[in-house]
C-alpha positions in Angstrom: 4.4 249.3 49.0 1.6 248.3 50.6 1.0 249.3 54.2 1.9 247.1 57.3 -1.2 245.7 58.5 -2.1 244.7 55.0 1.4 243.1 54.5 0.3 241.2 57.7 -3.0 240.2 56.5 -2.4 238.8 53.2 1.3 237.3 53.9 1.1 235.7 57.3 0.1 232.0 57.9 -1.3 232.6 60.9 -3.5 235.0 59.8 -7.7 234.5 59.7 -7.4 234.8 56.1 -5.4 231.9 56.0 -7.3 228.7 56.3 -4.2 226.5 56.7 -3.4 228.6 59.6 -3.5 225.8 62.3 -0.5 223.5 60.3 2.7 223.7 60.4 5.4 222.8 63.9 4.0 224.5 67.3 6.5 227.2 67.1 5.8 228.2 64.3 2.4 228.6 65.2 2.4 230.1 68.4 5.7 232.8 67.4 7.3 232.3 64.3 5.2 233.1 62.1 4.1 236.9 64.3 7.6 237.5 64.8 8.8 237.0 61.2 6.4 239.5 60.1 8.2 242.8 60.7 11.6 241.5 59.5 10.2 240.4 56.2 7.9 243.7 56.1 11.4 245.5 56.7 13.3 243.3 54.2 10.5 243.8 51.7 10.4 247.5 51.6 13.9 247.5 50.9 13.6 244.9 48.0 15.4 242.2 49.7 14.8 238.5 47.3 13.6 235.2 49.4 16.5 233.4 47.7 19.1 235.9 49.6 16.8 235.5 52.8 17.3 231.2 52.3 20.8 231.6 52.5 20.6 233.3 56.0 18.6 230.4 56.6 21.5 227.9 55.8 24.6 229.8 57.2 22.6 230.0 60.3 21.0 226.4 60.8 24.7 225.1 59.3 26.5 227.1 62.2 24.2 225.9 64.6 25.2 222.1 63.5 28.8 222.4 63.5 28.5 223.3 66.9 26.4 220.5 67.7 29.9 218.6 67.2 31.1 220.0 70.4 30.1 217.4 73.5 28.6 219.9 75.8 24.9 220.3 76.6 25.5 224.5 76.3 26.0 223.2 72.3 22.7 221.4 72.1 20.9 225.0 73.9 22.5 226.8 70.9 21.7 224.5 68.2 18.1 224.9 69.6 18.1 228.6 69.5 20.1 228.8 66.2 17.7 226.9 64.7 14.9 228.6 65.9 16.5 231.5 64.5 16.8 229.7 61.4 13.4 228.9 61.2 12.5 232.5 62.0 13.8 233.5 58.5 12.5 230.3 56.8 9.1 231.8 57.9 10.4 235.2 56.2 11.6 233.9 52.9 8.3 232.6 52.5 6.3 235.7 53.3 9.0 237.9 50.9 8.3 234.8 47.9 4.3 236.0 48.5 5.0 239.6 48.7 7.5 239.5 45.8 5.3 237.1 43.5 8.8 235.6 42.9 7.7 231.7 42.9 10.0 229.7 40.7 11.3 226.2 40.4 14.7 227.4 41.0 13.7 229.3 44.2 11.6 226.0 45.5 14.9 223.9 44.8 17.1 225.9 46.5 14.7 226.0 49.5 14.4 222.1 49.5 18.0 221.5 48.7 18.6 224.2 51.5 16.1 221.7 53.9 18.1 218.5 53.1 21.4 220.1 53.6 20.6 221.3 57.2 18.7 217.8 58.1 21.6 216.2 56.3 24.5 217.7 58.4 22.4 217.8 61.5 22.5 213.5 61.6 26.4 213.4 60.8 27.1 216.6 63.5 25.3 214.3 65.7 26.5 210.9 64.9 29.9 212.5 65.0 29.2 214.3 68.5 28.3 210.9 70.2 31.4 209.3 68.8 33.2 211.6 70.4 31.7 211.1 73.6 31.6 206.8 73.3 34.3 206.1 71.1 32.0 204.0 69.2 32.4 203.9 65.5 29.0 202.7 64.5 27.1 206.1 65.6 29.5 207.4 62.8 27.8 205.0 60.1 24.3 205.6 61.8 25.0 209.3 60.9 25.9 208.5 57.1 23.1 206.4 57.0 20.3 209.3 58.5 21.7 211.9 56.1 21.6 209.6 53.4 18.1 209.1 54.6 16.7 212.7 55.2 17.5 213.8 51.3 14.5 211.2 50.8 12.3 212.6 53.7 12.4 216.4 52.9 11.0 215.5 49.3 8.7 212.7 51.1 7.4 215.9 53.2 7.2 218.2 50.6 5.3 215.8 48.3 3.1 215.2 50.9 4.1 211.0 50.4 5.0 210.6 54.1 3.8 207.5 55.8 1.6 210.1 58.1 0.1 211.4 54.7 -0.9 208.1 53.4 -4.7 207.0 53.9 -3.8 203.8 56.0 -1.8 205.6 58.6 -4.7 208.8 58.5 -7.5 206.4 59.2 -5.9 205.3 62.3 -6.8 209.0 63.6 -9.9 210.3 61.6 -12.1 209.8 64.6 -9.4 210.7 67.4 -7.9 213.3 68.1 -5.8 211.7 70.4 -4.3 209.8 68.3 -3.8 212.2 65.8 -2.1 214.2 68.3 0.5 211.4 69.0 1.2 210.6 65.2 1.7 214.3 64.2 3.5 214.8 67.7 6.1 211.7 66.7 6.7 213.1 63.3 6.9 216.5 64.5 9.9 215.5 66.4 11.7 212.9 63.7 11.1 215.7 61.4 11.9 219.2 62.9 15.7 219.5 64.2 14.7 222.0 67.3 12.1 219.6 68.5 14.0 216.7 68.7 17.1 218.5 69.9 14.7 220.0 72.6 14.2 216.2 73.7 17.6 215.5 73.5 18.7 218.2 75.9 15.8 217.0 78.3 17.0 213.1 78.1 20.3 214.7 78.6 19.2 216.7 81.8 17.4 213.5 83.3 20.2 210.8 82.2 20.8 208.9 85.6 24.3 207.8 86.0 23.8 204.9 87.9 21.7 203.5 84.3 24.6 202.3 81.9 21.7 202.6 79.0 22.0 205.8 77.7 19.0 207.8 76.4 20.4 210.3 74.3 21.9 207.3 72.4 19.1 205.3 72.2 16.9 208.4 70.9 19.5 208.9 67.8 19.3 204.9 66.4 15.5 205.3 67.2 16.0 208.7 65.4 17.8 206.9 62.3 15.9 203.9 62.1 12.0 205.6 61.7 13.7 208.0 59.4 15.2 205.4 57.1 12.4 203.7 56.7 10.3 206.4 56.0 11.9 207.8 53.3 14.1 205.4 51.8 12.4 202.5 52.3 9.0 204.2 52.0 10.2 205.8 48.8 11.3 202.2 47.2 7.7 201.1 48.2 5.5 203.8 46.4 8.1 203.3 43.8 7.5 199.6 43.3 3.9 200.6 44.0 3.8 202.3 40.8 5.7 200.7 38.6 2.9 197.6 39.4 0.3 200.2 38.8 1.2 201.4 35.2 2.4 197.6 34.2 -0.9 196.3 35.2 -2.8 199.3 33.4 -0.7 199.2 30.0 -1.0 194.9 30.3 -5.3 195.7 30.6 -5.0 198.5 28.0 -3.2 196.5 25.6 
């Protein structure tokens, strides 16, 4: 076993050795990433697998959905600091996967199907939560329809296909880091549950009740639409994208 400032070295993000050190959600940035390391230098030295440290992950983000179902703003502060949680040992399992040299198409499944079932339940907890709260039934469709949609966006992400990925969108911000700022900062919160629930509990906070319009609604079907277009939409596009590319090349070859 290697000692604990080496483990830190080689096997956090954050570290200088790291050039991709600066990516990645704030939190896990600023926190995450530090505080992960001692749990996962613990869990290492007592041969704990990444896989077994993913399912913490999902029983953990999971619980903190299900709550979410609950219409109370004390359920939104403890999704947030489930998932934060969550994310804590989503840092660790990667950090073990390094230590371990345990890399394997089963382990990156698992951790991607693990992804799309948290995002997945997350949309129908909270379509289901504002049902509950305005009777309507349509946020109960809008939540089939963003979990149906975030199983395409976790792959989109992973991939690295995202429309913030593709070269039209990046040129946008290549010489402006403002607008670089506000592209990553939008898809930061479509994309990581804590952020966006972070804003939910603000709009919450600040909702005036002499305005009938009501933000926390408005930010889910804002929430559903981007993300449906992103990745299912987006992901029929580069399909049909590439089927025209290799029908055009065989049609030249030929």
């Amino acid at each position: 076993m290697i000692s604990q400032k080496e483990f830190y070295e080689l096997y956090n993000k954050n570290s200088k050795r790291n050039i991709s050190r600066n990516s990645g959600p704030i939190d896990a940035r600023l926190f995450l990433r530090n505080l992960s390391l001692p749990i996962a230098y613990l869990l290492a030295k007592n041969n704990v697998s990444a896989n077994a440290v993913t399912v913490v992950f999902l029983l953990i983000a999971l619980a903190g959905n299900f709550l979410l179902v609950i219409p109370s703003v004390f359920t939104i502060i403890l999704l947030i600091i489930f998932h934060e949680v969550a994310w804590l040992f989503d840092c660790v399992d990667g950090q073990l996967a390094r230590y371990h040299g345990t890399f394997s198409k089963y382990g990156e499944n698992f951790d991607t199907l693990s992804h799309v079932i948290v995002s997945g339940t997350f949309m129908l907890a909270f379509g289901t939560r504002i049902y509950l709260e305005s009777g309507q039934a349509m946020f109960l469709l809008l939540g089939g329809i963003g979990a149906f949609a975030k199983a395409f966006e976790q792959q989109l992400e992973i991939s690295k296909k995202s429309i913030s990925e593709s070269p039209k969108v990046k040129s946008m911000y290549y010489h402006s880091k403002i607008r670089k700022y506000i592209v990553y900062g939008v898809q930061t919160i479509i994309t990581e549950i804590r952020i966006f629930s972070i804003v939910v509990l603000i709009l919450t906070l600040i909702q005036p009740n002499t305005i009938r319009i009501n933000f926390v609604e408005l930010s889910f079907i804002a929430m559903v639409l981007v993300v449906f277009l992103e990745s299912f939409v987006y992901k029929i596009y580069l399909s049909i994208k590439q089927l025209g590319f290799v029908e055009r090349k065989v049609w030249k070859g030929w």
